[in-house]
C-alpha positions in Angstrom: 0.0 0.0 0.0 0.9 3.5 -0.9 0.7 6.6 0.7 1.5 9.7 -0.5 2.7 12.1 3.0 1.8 9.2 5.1 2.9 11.1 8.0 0.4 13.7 7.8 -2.0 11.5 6.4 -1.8 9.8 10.1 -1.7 12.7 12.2 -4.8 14.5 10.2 -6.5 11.1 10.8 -5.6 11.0 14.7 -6.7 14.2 15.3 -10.3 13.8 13.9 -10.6 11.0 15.6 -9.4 11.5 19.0 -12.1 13.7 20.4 -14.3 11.3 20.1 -12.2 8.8 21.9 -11.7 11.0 25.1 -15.3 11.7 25.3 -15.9 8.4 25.2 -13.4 7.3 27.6 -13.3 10.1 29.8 -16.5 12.2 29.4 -15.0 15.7 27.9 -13.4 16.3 24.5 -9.6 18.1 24.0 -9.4 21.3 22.5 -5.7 21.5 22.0 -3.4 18.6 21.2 0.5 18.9 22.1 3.5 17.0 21.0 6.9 17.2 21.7 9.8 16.5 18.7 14.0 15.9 20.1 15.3 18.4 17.7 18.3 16.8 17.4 17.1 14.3 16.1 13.9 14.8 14.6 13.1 17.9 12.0 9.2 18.0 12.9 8.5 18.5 9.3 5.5 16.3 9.4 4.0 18.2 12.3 4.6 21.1 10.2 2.7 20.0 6.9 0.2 18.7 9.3 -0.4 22.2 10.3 0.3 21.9 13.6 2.1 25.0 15.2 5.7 25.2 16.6 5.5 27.4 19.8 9.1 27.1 21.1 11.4 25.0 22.7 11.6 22.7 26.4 14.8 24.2 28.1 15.9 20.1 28.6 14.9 20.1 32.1 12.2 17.7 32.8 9.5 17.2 35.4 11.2 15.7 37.8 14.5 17.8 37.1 14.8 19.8 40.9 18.4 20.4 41.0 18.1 22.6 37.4 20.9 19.8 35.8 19.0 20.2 32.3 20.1 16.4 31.6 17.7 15.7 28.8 17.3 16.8 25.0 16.3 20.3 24.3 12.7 19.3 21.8 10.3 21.4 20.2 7.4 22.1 21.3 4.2 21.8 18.3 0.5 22.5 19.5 -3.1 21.8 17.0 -6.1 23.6 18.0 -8.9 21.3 17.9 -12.1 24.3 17.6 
């Protein structure tokens, strides 16, 4: 089977149909979805001809991070407004 941008062919698919999911599952619907992309790694072009939205960047920290060592990968962060 062939898909042409089967990336964003997934993610446009996800994001219709995940609304539906959480109200099902946990009574409300999303209105924003988030993702995070390891930019050193990663380009996020698929987010990006998904037309999701790149807001800025994680400062490599992590939750759990309380002694401000910023141990893991800097990653970008990519919202989609649902409504």
């Amino acid at each position: 089977v062939r898909v042409v941008n089967l990336a964003s062919y997934i993610l446009s698919r996800v994001t219709r149909r995940l609304p539906g999911d959480w109200q099902l599952a946990y009574g409300y619907q999303p209105v924003l979805l988030e993702t995070f992309v390891e930019s050193a790694r990663f380009t996020g072009a698929s987010y990006r001809a998904a037309n999701w939205i790149h807001v800025g960047k994680t400062k490599g920290r992590g939750k759990l991070d309380r002694y401000n060592k910023y141990a893991l990968p800097v990653k970008d962060i990519y919202l989609y407004p649902l409504h």
